[in-house]
C-alpha positions in Angstrom: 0.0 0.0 0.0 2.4 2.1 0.4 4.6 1.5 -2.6 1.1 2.1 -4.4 0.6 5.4 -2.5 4.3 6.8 -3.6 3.8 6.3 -7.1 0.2 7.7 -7.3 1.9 11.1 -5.6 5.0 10.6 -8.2 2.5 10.7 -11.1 0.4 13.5 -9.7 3.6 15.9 -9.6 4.8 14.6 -13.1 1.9 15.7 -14.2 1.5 18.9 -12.6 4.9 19.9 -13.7 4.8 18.8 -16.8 4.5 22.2 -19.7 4.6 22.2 -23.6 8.1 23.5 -24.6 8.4 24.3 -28.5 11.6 22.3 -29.8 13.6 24.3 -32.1 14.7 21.6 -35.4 16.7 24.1 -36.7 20.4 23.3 -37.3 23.3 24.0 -35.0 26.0 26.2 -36.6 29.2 25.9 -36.0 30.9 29.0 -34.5 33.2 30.8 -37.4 35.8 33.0 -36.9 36.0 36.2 -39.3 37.7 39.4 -40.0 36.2 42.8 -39.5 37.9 45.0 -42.3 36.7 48.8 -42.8 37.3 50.9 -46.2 38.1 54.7 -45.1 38.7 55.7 -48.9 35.6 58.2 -48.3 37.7 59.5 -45.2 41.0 58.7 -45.2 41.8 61.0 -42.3 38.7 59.4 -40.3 40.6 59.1 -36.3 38.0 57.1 -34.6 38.9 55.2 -31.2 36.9 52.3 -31.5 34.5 50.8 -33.9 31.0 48.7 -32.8 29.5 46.2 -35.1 26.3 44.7 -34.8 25.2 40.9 -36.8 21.4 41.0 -37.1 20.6 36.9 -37.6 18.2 36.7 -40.8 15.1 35.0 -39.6 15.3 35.7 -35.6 13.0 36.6 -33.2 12.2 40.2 -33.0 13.3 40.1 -29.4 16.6 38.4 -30.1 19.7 40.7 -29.6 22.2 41.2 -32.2 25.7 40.3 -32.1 28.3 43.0 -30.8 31.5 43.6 -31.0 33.8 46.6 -29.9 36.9 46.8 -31.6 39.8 48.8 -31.0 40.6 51.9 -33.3 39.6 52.1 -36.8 41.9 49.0 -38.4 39.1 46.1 -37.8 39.7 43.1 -35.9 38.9 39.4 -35.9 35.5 38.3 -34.1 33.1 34.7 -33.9 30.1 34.2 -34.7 27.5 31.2 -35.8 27.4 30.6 -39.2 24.3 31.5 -41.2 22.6 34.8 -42.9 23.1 38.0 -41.4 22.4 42.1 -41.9 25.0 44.0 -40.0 25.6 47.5 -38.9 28.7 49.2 -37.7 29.2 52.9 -36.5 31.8 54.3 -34.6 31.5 53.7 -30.8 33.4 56.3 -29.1 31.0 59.1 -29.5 28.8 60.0 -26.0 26.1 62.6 -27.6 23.6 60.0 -28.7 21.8 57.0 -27.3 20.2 54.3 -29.1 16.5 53.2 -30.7 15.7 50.0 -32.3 18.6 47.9 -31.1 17.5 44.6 -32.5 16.2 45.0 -35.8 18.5 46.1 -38.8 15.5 48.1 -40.2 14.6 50.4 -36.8 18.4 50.3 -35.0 19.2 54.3 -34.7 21.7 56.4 -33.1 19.1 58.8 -31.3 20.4 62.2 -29.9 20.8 63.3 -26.4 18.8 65.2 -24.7 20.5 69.1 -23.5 19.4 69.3 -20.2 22.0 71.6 -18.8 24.5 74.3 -20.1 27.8 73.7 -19.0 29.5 76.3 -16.7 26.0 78.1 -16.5 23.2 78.4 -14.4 21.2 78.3 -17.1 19.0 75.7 -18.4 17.9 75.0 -22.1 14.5 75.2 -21.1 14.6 79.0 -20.4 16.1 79.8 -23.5 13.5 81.2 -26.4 12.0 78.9 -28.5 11.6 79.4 -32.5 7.6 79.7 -33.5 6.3 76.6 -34.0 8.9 74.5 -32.9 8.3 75.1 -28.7 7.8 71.3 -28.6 10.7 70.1 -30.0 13.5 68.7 -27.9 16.6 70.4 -27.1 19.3 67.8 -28.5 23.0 67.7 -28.3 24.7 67.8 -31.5 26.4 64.9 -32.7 30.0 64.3 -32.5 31.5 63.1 -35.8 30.0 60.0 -36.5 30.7 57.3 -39.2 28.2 54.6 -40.4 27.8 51.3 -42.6 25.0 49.2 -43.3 25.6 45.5 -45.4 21.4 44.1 -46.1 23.2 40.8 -46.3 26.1 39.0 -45.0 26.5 35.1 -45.6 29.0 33.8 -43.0 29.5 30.3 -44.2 31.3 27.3 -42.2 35.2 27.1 -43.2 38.2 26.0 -41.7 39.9 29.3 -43.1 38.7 32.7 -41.6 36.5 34.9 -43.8 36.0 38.9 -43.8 33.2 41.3 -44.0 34.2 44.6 -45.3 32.5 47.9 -44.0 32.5 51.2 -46.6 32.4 53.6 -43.9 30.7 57.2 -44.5 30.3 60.0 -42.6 27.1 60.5 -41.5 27.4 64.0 -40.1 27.4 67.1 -42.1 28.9 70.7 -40.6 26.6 73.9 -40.3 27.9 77.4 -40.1 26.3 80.6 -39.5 28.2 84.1 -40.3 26.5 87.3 -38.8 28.4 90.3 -40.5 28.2 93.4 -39.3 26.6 93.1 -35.6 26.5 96.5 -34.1 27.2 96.9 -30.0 28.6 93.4 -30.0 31.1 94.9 -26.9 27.7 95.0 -25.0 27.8 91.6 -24.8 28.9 89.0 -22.4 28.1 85.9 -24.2 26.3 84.7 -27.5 24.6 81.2 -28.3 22.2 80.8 -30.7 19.9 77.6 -31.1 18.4 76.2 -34.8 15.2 74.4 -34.9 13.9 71.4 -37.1 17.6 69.2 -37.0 17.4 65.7 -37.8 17.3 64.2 -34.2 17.6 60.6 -35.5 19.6 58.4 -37.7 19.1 55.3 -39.5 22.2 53.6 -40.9 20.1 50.2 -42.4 17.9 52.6 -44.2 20.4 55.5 -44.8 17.8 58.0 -43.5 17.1 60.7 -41.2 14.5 59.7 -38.7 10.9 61.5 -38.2 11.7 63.7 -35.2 13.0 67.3 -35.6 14.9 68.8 -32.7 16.4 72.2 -31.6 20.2 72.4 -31.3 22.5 74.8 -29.1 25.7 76.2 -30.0 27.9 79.2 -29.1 28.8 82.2 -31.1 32.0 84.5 -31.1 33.4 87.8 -32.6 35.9 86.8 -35.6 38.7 89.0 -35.9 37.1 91.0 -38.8 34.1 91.6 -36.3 32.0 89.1 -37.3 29.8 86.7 -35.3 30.5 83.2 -36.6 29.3 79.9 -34.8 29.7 75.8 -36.2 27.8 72.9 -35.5 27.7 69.1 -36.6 24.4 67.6 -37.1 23.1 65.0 -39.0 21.1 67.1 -41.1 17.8 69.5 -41.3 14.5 67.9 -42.1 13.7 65.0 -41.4 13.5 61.3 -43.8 16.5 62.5 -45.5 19.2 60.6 -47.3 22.5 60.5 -45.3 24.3 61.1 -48.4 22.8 63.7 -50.4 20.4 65.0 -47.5 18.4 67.0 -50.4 15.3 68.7 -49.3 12.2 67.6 -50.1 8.0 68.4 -50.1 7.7 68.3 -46.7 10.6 71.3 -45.9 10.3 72.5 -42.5 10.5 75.9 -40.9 14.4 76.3 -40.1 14.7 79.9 -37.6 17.8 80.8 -35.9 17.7 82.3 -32.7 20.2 84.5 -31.4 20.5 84.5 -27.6 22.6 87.7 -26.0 23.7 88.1 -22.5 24.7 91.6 -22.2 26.8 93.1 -19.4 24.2 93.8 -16.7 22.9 90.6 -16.9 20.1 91.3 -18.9 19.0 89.0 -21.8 18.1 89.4 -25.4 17.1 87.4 -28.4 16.5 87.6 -31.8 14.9 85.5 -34.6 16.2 85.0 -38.4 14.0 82.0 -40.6 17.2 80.6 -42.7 15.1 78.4 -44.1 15.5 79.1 -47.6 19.3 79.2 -47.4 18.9 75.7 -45.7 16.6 74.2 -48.7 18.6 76.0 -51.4 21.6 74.5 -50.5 20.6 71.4 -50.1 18.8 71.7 -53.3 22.7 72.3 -55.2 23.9 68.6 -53.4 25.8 70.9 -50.5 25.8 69.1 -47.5 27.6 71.5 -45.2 26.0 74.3 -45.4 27.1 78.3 -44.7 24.2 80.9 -43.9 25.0 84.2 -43.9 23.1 87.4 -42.3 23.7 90.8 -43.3 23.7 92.8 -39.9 22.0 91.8 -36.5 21.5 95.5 -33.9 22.3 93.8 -30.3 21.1 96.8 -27.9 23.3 98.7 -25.9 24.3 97.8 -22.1 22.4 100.1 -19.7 24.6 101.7 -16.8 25.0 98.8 -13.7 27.0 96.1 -15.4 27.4 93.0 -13.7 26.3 89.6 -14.1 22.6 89.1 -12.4 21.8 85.8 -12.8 18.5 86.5 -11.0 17.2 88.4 -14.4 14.7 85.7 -15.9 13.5 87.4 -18.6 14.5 87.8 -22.6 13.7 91.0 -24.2 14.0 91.6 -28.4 12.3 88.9 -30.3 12.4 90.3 -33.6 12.0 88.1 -36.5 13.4 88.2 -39.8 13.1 86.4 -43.0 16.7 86.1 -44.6 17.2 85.3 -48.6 19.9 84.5 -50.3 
């Protein structure tokens, strides 16, 4: 009896504990080692400090994680991996201004910007800075560093005794803006100059060569030139948005581009102005020039009342003029 009693319990728990598991027939790969080679002749003075690849397995779950690999400098390296069918990415890794979106499918992986949440050496955050018409809900973004991408659809790493390569044709994914201010009158009234540009690229896709969907504001300083000129530089990776990386032409759907030039005179007030540059942007663009130059003809900063002094308590931005500027 109590043999019987034993096994009755031993079957009950089998078969409470039993589940349905999935078997997966398909067939183990054997682990293959290959080189990682990358083909600068679009940069040949590209000085990156590490390189990150990523091997997308054709037919995967959508959760599955790539394969990643960090290698050192910008010469390659050798790596393993399963054989079968792949897609694979590979951008530069040693670039902090952007996160990531996407990370496990070819198509959606993208380098996402930072957000700006804080001006360094300042009391002064990005959110009390004023905001271009029409573009108060877009995000304050970093600008990128310089950033190199390549995309392969497919890759077939195939079982061999006798390491294979994958070659990467790197590009640069990031094109330089500059803005020239000639001519600004009471510039010594100043104690600082940044100016912000709304509706950048805040998003890039290197499997689909594009732009993302989401325009962003950037921040960037200005300074007097030693002809007396305000000039200021950025890197993004482009204006508009759904833009080829390469020839990042404009297209329908253009987008209202306004610089806005932020002043801190001497006594601590503050004072703005606002310059749409998007026609210089579009035009530009239009030609196949991907880094562009806009050009104003004057810009009046008001003179610094009697009191000097920083006051960082002053809260308010005075000005706001805006101005439409051909080419």
């Amino acid at each position: 009896m109590t043999v019987r009693v034993i096994l009755l319990l031993l079957a009950i728990v089998t078969l409470v504990g039993c589940h349905h598991h999935d078997f997966d027939n398909s067939p183990v790969r054997r682990s293959v080692t290959i080189d990682i080679l990358f083909d600068w002749s679009d940069d040949p003075s590209a000085s990156p400090k590490e390189m990150t690849v990523y091997f997308f397995r054709d037919g995967a779950p959508s959760s599955a994680s790539p394969y990643i690999f960090d290698l050192k400098g910008r010469e390659g390296g050798r790596v393993t991996l399963p054989a079968g069918t792949y897609s694979a990415i590979c951008h530069n890794g040693d670039n902090d201004t952007h996160g990531y979106v996407g990370r496990n499918s070819y198509r959606d992986f993208g380098l996402r910007l930072s957000d700006l949440d804080q001006l360094d050496g300042l009391s002064l955050s990005p959110s009390t800075l004023p905001r271009a018409e029409g573009a108060e809900e877009e995000r304050m973004a970093f600008t990128p560093g310089y950033i190199w991408i390549s995309a392969l659809p497919t890759v077939e790493i195939s079982e061999s005794d006798t390491p294979g390569a994958v070659t990467f044709r790197m590009i640069a994914a990031v094109c330089k803006y500059k803005f020239i201010i000639h001519n600004p009158v009471n510039i010594e009234s100043t104690r600082s100059i940044m100016a912000t540009v709304s509706g950048m690229a805040g998003t890039l896709h290197p499997g689909r060569c594009l732009t993302g969907d989401e325009s962003v504001t950037h921040l960037f300083n200005m300074t007097s030139g030693e002809s007396g000129e305000l000039t200021g530089e950025m890197l993004t990776f482009g204006h508009c948005t759904g833009r080829p990386v390469v020839s990042r032409r404009s297209g329908e759907d253009e987008v209202l581009h306004t610089l806005v030039v932020c002043a801190t005179l001497t006594n601590g007030r503050k004072w703005y102005s606002s310059h749409d540059v998007s026609s210089q942007f579009h035009a530009q663009s239009e030609m196949g020039i991907t880094d562009i130059v806009v050009e104003l003809d004057s810009l009046s900063i008001p003179q610094s009342s009697s009191g000097g002094g920083f006051r960082p308590e002053v809260g308010g931005w005075g000005g706001g003029s805006h101005e439409s500027i051909g080419m």
